[in-house]
Backbone of each chain as ProteinMPNN parsed JSONL, in Angstrom:
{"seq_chain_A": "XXXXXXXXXXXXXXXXXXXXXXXXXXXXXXXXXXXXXXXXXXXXXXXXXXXXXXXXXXXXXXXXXXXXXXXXXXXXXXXXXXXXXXXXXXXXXXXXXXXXXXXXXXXXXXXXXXXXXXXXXXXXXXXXX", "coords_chain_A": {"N_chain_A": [[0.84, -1.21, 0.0], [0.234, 2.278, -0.859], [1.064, 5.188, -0.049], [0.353, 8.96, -0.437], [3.493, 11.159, 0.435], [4.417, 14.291, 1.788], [7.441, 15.543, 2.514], [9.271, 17.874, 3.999], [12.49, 19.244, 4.05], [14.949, 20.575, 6.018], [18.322, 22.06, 5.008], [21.643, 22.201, 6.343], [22.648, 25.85, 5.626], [25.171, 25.736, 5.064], [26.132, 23.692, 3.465], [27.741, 22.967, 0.328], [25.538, 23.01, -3.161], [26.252, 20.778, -4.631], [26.238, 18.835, -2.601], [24.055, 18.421, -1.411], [22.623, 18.108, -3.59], [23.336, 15.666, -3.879], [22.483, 14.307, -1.329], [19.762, 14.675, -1.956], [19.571, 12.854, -3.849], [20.256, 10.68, -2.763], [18.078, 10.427, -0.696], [15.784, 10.077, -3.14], [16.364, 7.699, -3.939], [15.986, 5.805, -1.922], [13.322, 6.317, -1.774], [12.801, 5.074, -4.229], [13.749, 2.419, -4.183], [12.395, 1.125, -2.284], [9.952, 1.044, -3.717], [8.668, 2.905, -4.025], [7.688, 6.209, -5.429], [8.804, 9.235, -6.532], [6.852, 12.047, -7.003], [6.811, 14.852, -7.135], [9.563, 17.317, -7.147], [10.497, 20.007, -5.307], [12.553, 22.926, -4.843], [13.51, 25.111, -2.596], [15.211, 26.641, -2.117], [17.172, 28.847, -0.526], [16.45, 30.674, 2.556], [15.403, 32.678, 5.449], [15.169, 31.364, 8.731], [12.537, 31.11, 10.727], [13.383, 31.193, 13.413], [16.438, 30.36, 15.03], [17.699, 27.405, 15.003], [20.08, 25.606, 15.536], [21.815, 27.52, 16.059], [21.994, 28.323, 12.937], [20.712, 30.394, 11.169], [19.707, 30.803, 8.767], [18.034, 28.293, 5.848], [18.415, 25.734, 3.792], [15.612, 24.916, 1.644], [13.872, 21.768, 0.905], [11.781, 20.489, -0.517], [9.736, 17.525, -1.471], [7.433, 15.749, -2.914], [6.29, 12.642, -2.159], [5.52, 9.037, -3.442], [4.977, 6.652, -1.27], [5.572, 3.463, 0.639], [4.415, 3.471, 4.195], [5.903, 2.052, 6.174], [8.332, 3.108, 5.589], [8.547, 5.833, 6.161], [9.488, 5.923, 8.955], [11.909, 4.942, 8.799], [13.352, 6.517, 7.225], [13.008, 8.972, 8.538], [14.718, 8.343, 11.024], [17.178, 8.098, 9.696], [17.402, 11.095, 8.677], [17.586, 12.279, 11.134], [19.835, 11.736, 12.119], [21.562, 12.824, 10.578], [23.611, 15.257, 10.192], [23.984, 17.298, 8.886], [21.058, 17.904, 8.172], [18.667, 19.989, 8.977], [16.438, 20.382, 10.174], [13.728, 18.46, 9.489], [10.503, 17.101, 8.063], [7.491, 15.216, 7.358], [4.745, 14.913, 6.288], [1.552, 13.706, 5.716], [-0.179, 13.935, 2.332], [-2.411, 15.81, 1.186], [-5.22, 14.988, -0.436], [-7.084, 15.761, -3.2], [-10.542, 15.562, -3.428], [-12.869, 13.858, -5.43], [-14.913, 14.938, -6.638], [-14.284, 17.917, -5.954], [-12.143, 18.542, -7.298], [-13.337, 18.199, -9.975], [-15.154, 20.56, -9.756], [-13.113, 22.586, -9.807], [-12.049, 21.995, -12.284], [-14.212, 22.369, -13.514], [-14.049, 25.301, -13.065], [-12.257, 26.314, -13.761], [-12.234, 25.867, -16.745], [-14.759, 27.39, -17.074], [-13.496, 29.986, -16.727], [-12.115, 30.611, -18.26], [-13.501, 30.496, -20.415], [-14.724, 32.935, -20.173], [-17.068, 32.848, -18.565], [-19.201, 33.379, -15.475], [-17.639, 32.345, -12.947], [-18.526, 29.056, -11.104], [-20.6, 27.976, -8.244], [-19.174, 28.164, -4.756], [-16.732, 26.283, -3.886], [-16.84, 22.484, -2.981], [-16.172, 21.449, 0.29], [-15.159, 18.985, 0.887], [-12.991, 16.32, 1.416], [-10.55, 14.463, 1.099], [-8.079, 11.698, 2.531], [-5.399, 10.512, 1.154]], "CA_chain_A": [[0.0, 0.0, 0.0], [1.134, 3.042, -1.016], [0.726, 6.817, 0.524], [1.1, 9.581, -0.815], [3.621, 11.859, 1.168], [5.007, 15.77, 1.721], [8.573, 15.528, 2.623], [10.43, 19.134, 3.803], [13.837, 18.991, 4.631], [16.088, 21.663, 5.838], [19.765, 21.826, 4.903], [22.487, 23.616, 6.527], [23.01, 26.517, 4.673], [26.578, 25.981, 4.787], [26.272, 22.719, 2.465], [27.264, 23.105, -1.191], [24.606, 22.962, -4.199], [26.459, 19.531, -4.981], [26.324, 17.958, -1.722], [22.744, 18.952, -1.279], [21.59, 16.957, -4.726], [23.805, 14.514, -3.789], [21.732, 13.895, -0.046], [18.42, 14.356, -2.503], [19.534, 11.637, -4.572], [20.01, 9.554, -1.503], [16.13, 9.836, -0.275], [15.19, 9.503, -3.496], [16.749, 6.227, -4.187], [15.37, 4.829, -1.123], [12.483, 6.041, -2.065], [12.553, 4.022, -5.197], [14.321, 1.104, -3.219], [11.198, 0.494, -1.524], [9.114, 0.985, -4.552], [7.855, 3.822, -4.166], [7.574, 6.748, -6.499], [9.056, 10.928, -6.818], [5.451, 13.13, -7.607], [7.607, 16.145, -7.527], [10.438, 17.592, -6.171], [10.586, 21.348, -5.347], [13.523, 23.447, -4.355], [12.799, 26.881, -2.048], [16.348, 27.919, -2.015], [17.807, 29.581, 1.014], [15.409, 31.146, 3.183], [15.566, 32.795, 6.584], [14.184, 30.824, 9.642], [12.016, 32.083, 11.691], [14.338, 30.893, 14.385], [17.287, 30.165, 15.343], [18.38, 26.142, 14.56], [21.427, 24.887, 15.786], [22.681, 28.417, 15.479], [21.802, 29.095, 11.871], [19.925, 31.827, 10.58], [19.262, 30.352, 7.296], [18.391, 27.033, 5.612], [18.163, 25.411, 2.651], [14.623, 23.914, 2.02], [13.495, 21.021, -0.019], [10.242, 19.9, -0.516], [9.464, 16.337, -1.707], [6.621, 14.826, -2.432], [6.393, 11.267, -2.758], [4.423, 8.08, -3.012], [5.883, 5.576, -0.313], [4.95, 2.43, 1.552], [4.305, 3.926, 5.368], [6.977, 1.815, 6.651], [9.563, 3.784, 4.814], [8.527, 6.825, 6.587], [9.949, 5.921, 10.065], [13.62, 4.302, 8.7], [13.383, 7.983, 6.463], [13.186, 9.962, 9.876], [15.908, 8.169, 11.755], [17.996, 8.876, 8.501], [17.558, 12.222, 8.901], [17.849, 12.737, 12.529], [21.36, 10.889, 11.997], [21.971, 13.434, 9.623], [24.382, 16.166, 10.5], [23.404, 18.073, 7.432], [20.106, 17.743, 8.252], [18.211, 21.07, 10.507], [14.728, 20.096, 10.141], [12.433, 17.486, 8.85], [8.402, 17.573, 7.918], [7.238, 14.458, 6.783], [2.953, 14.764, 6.647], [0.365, 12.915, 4.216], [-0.512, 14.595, 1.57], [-4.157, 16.184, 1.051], [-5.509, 14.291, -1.664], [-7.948, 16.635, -3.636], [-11.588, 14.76, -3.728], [-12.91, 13.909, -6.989], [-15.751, 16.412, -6.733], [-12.963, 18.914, -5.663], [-10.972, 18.621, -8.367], [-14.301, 18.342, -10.854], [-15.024, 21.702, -9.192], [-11.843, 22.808, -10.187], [-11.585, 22.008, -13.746], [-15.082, 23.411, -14.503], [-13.931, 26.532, -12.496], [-10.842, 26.908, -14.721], [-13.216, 25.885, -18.359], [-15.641, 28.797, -17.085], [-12.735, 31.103, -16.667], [-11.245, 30.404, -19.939], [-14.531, 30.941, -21.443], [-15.228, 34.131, -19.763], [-18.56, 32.977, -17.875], [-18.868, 34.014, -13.868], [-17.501, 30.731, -12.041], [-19.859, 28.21, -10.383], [-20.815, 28.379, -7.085], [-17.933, 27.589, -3.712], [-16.059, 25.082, -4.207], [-16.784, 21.655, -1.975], [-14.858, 21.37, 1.224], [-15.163, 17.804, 1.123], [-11.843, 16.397, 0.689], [-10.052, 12.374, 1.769], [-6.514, 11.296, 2.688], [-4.864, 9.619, 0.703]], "C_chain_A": [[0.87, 1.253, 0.0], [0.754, 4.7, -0.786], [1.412, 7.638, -0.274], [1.477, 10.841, 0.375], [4.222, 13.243, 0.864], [6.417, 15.592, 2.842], [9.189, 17.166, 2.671], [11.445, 18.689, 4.722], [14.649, 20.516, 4.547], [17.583, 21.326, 5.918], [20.09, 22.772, 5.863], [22.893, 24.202, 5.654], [24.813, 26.709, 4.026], [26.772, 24.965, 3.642], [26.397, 23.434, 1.32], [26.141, 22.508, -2.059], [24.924, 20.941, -4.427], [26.457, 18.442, -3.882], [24.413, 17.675, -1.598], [21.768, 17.884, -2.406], [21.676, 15.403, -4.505], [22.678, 13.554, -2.297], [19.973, 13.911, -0.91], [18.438, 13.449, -3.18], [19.184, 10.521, -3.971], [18.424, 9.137, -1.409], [15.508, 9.963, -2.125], [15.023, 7.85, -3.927], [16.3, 5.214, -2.979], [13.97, 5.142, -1.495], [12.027, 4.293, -3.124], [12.796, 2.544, -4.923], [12.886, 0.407, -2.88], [9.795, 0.815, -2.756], [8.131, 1.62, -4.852], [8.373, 4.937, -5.401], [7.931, 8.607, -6.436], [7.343, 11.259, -7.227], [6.444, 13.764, -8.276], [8.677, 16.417, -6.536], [10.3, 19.073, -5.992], [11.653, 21.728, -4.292], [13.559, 24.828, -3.877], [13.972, 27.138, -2.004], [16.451, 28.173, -0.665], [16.897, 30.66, 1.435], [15.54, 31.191, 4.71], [14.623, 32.006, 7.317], [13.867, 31.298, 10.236], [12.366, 32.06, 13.25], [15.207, 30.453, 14.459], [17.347, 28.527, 15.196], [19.725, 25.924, 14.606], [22.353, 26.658, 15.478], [22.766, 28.85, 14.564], [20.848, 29.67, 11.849], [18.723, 31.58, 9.515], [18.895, 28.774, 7.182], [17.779, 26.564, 4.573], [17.095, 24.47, 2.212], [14.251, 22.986, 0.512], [12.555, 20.08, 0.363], [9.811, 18.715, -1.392], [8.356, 15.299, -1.723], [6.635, 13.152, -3.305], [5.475, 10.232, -2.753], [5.51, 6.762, -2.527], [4.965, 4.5, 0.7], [5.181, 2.925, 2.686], [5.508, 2.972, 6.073], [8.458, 2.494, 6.286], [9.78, 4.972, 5.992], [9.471, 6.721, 8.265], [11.425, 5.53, 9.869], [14.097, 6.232, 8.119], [13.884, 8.921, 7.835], [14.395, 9.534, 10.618], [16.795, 8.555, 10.697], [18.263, 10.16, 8.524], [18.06, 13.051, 9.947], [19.49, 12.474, 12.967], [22.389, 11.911, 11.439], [22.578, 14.839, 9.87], [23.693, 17.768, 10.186], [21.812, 18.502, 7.525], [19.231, 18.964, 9.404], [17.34, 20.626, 11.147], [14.183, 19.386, 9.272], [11.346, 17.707, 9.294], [8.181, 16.401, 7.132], [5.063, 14.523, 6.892], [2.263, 13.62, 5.203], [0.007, 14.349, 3.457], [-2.053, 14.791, 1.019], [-4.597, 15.678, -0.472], [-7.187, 15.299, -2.264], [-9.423, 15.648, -4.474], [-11.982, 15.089, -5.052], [-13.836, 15.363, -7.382], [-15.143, 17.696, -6.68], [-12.925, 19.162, -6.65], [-11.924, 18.58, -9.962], [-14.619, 19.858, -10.841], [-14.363, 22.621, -10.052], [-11.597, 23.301, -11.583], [-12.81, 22.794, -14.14], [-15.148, 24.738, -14.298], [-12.795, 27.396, -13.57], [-11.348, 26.94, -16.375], [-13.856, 27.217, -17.654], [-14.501, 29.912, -17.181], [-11.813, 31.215, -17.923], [-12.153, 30.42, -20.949], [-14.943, 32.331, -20.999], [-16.996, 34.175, -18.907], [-18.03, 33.177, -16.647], [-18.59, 32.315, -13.263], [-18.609, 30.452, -11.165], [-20.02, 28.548, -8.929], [-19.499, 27.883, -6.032], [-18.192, 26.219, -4.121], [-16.63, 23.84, -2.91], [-15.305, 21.632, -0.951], [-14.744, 20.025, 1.219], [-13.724, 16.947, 0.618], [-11.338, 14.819, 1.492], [-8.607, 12.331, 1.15], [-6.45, 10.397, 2.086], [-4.492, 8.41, 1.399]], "O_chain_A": [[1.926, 1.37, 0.622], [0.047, 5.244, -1.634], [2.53, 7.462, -0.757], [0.63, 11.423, 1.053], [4.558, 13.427, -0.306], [6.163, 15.525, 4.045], [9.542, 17.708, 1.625], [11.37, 18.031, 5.76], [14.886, 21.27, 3.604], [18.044, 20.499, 6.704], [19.435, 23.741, 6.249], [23.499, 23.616, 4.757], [25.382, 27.355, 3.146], [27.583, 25.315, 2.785], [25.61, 24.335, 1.031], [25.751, 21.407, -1.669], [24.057, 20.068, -4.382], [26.65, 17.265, -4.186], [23.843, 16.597, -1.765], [20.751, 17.216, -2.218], [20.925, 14.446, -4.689], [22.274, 12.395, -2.394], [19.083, 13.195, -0.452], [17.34, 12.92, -3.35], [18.338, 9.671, -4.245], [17.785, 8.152, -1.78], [14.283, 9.87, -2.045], [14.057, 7.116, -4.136], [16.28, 3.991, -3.124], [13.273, 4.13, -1.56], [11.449, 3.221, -2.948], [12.114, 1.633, -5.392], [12.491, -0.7, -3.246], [8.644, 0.73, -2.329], [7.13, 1.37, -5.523], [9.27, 4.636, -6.188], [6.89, 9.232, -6.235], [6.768, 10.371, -7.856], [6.906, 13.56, -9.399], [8.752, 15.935, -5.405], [9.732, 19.445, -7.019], [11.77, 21.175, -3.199], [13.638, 25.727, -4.714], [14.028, 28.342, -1.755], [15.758, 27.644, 0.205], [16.608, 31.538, 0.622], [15.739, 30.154, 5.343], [13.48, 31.832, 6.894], [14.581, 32.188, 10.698], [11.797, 32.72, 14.12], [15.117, 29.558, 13.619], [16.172, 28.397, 15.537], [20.441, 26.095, 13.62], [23.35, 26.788, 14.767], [23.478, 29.854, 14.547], [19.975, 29.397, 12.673], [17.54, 31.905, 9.408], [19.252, 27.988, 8.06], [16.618, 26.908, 4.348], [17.366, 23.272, 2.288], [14.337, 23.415, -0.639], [12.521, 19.204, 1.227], [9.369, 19.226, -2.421], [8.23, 14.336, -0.967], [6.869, 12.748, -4.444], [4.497, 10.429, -2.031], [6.412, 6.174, -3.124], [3.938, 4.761, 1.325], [6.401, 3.08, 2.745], [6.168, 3.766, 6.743], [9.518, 2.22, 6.848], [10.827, 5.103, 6.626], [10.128, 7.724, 8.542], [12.186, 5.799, 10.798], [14.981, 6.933, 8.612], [14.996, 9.425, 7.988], [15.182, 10.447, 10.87], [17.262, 9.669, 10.935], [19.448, 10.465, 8.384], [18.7, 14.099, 9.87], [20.115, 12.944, 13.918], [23.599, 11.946, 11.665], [21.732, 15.71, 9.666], [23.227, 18.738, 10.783], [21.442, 19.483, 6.881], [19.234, 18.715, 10.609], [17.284, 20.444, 12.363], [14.191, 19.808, 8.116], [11.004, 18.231, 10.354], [8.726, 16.483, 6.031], [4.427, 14.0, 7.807], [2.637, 13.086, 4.159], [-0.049, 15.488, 3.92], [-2.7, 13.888, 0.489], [-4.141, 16.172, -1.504], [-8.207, 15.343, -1.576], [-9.427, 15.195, -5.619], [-11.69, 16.087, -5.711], [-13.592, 16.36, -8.062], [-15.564, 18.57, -7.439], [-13.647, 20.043, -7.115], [-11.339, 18.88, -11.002], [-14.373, 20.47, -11.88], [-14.928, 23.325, -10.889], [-11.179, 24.38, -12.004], [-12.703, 23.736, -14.927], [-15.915, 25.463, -14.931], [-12.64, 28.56, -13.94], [-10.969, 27.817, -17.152], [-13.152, 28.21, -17.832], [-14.829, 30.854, -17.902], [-10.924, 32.009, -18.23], [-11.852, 30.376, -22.142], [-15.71, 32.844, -21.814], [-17.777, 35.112, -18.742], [-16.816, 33.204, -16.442], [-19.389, 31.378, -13.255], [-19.394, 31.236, -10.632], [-19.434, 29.554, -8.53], [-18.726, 27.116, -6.607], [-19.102, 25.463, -4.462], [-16.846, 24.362, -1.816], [-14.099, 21.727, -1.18], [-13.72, 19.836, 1.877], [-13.441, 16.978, -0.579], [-11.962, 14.307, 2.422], [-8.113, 12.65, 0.068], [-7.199, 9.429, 2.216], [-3.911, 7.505, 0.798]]}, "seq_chain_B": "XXXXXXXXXXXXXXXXXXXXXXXXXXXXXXXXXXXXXXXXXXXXXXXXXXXXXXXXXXXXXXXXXXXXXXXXXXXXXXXX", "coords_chain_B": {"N_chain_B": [[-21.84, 53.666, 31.207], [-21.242, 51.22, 28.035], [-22.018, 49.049, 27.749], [-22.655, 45.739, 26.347], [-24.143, 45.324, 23.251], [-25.422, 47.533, 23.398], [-24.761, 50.794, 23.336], [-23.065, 50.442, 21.744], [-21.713, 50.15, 18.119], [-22.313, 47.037, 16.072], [-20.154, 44.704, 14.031], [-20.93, 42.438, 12.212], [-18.808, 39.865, 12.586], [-16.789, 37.273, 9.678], [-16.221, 34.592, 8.075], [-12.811, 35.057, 6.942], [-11.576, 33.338, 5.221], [-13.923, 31.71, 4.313], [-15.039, 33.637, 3.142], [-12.979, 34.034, 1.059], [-13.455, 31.821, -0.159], [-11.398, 29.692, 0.633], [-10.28, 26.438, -0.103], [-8.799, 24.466, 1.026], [-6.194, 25.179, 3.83], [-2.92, 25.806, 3.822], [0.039, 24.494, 5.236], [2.654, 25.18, 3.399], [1.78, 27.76, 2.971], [2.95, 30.347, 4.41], [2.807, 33.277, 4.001], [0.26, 33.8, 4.054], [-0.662, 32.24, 6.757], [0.208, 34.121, 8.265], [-1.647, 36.098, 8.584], [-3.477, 34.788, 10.523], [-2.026, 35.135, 13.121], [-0.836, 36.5, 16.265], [1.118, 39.142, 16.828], [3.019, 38.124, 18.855], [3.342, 35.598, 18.147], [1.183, 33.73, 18.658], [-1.722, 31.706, 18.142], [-4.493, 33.341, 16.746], [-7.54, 33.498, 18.254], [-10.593, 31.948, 17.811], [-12.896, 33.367, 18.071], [-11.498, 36.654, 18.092], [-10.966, 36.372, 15.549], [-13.065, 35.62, 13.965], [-13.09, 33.564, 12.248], [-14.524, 30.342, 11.052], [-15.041, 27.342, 12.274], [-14.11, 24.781, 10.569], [-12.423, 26.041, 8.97], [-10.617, 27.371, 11.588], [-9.867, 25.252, 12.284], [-7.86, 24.118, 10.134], [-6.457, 26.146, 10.28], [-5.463, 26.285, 12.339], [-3.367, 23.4, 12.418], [-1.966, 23.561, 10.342], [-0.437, 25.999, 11.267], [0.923, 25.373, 13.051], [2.177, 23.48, 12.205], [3.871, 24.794, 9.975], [5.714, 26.162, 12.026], [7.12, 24.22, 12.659], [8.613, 23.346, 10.6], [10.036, 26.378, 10.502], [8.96, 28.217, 9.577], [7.069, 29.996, 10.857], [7.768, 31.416, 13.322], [7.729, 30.28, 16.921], [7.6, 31.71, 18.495], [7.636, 35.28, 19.503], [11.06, 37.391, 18.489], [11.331, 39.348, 20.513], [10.194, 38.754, 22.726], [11.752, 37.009, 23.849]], "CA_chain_B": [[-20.718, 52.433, 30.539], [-21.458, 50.976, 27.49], [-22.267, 47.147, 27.708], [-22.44, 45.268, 24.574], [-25.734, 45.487, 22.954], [-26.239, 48.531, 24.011], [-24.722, 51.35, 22.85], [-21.451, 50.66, 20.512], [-22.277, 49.517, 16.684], [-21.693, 46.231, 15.707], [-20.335, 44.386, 12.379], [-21.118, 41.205, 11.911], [-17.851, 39.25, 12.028], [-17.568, 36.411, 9.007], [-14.863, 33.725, 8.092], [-12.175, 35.492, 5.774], [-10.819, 32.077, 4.114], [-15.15, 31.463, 3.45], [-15.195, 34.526, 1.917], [-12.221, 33.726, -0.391], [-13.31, 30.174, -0.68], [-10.443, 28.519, 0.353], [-10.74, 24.75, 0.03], [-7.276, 23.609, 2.273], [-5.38, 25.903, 3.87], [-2.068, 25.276, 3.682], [1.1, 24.943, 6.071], [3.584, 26.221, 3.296], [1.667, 29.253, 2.908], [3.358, 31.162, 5.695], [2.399, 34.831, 4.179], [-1.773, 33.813, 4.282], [-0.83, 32.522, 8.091], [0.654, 35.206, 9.15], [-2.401, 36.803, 9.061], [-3.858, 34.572, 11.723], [-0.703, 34.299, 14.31], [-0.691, 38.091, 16.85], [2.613, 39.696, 16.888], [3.685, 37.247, 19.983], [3.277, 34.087, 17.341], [0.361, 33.048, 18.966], [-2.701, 31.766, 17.211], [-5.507, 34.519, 17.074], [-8.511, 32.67, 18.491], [-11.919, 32.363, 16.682], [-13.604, 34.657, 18.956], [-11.26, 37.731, 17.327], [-10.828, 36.46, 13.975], [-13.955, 35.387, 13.744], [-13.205, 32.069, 11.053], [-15.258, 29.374, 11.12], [-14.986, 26.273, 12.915], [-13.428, 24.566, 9.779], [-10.792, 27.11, 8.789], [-9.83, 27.764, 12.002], [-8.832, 23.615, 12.877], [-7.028, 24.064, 9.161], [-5.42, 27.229, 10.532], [-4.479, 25.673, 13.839], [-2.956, 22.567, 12.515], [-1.011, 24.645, 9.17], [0.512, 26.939, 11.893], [1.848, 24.306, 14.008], [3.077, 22.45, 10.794], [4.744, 25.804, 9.761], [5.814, 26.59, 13.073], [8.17, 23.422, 12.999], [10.003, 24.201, 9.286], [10.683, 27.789, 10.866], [8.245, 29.258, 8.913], [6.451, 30.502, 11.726], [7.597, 31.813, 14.959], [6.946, 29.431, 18.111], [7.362, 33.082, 19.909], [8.555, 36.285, 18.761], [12.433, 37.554, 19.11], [11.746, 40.453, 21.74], [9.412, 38.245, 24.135], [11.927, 35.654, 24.37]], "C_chain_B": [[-21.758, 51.579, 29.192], [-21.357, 48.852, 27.699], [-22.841, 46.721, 26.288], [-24.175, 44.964, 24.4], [-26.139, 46.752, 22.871], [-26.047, 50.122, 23.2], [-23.412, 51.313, 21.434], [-22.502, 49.521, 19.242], [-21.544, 48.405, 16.531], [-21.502, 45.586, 14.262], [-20.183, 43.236, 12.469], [-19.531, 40.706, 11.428], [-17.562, 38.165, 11.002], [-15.932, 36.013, 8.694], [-14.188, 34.104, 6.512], [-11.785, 34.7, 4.785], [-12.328, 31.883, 3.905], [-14.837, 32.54, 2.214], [-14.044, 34.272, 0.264], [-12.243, 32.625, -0.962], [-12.294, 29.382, -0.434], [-11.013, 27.037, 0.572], [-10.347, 24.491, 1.101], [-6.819, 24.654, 2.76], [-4.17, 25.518, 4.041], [-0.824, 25.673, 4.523], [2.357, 25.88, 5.207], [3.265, 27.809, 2.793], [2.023, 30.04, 3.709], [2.579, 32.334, 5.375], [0.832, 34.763, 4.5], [-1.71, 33.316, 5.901], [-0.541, 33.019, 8.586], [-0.393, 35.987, 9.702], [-3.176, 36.492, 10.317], [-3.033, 34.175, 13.139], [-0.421, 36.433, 14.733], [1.006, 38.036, 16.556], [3.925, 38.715, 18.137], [3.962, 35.991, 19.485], [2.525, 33.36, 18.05], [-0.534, 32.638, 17.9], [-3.689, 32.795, 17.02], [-6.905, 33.245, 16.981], [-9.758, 33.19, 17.471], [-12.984, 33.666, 17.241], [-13.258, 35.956, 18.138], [-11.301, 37.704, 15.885], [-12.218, 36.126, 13.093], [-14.314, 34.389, 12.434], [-13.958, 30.974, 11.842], [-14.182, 28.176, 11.189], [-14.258, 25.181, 11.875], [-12.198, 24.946, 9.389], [-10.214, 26.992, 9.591], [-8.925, 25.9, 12.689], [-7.866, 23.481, 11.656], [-6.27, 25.115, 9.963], [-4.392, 26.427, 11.766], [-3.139, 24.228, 13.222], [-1.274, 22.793, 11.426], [0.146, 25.237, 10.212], [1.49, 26.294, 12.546], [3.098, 23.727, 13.129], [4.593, 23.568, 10.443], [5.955, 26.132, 10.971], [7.635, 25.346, 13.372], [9.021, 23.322, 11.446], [10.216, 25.348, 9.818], [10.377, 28.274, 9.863], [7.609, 30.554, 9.249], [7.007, 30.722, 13.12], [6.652, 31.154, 15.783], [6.881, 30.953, 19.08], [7.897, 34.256, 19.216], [9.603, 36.703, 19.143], [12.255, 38.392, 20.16], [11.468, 40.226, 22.453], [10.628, 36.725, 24.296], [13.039, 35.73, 25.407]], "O_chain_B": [[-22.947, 51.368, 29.434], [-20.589, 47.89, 27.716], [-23.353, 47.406, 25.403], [-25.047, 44.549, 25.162], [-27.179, 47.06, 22.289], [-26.981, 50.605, 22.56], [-23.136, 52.083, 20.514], [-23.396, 48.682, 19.351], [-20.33, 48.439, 16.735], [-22.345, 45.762, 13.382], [-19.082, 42.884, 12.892], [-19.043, 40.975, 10.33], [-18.499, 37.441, 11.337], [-14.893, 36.642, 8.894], [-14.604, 33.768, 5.403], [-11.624, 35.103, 3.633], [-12.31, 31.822, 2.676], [-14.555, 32.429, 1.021], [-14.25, 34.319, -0.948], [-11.532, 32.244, -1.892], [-12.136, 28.382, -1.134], [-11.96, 26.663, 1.264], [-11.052, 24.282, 2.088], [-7.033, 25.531, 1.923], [-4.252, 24.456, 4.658], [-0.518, 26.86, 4.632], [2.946, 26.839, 5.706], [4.025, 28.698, 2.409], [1.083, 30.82, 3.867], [1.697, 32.643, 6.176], [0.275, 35.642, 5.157], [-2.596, 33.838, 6.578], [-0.779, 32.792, 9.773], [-0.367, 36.493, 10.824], [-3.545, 37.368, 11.1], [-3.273, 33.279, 13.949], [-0.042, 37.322, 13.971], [1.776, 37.146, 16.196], [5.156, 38.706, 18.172], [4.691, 35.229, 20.12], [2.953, 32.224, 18.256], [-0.306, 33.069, 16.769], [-3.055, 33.577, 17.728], [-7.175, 32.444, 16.087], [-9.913, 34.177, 16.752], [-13.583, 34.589, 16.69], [-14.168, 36.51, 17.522], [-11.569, 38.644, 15.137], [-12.386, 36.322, 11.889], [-15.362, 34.366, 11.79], [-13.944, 30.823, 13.064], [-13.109, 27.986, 10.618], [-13.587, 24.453, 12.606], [-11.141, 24.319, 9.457], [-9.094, 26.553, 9.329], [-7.869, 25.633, 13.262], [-6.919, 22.736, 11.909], [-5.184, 24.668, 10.333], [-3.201, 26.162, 11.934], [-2.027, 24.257, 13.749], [-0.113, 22.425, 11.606], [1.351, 25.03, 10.068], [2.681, 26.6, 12.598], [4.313, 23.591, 13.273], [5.794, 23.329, 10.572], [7.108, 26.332, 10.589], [8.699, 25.57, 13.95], [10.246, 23.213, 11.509], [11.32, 25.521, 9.301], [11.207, 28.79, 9.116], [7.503, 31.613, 8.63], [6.531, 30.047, 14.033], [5.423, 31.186, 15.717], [6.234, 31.146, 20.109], [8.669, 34.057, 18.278], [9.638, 36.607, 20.37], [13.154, 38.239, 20.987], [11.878, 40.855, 23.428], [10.302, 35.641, 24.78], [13.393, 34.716, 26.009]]}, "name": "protein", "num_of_chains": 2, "seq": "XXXXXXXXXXXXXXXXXXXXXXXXXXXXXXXXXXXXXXXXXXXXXXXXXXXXXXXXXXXXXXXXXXXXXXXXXXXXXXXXXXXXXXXXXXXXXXXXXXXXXXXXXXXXXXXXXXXXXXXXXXXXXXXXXXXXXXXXXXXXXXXXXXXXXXXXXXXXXXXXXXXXXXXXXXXXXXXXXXXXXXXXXXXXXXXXXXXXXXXXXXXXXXXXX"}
């Protein structure tokens, strides 16, 4: 069974660009190890914290979402916590956008690309992946 | 003395994320929770902000989320 998850990770900002891909290569290859699957990856760049962390200021964030067997997620976290390099981890589930949602959605984005007034609020109705 | 009801005007308070429709609210939006976190990095309860009972368990749970990437201030620098 396979979840889909939201993965942020903060670097130390002191890491180079190449060490940095190199530690994203890592979790993704366990990802894939365990047979799970990259969505997306996204890269925020260096960005002040809103506190203090081990003494830095800064930190380099990367956002990951993935689809992973839930046992992954707990070997993933000790990995990290191990991890020198490592400021901060965020591992959550990922909000899975209900079908009606996401029906919603698309006829919200056709009306607005036809120029009619969009449909009525959107459903809040929404289920975890 | 003015006691409520009585003489001061009131405006109907109403849930700002209804009004804009949000669906989710989201932890890496920091700049949209800023708006609900006082200057101390608290939460701003529903009472002042007056969001609905929906929003504000998305707000609460977002801020927290944020709160631990250091998105969000667990306190602010001059109260600490």
């Amino acid at each position: 069974m396979m979840k889909t998850y939201e993965t942020t990770i903060i670097f130390d900002p002191g890491l180079e660009e190449a060490r940095i891909n190199e530690e994203v290569d890592r979790v993704s290859q366990s990802i894939a190890q365990a047979s799970g699957e990259i969505v997306e990856v996204q890269r925020w760049g260096k960005r002040k914290l809103a506190y203090n962390i081990r003494k830095r200021r800064d930190g380099t964030y990367i956002h990951i979402k993935h689809k992973s067997p839930p046992e992954l997620i707990g070997e993933m976290d000790r990995k990290f916590r191990l991890n020198e390099g490592v400021l901060r981890h965020l591992t959550v589930l990922a909000v899975k956008i209900s079908p009606r949602a996401a029906e919603e959605a698309a006829r919200a984005a056709e009306a607005a690309a036809s120029g009619v007034a969009p449909p009525p609020a959107p459903s809040y109705i929404e289920e975890r992946d | 003395m003015a006691r409520e009801g009585e003489s001061r005007s009131f405006r109907r308070k109403f849930c700002k994320l209804c009004f804009d429709k949000v669906d989710r609210i989201d932890y890496k939006d920091d700049r949209r929770l800023t708006r609900f976190i006082t200057d101390r990095g608290k939460i701003v309860p529903r009472r002042i902000s007056g969001t609905c009972a929906r929003h504000q368990s998305q707000i609460t749970e977002a801020v927290k989320r944020a709160r631990i990437l250091a998105l969000l201030p667990f306190t602010s620098e001059q109260y600490r």
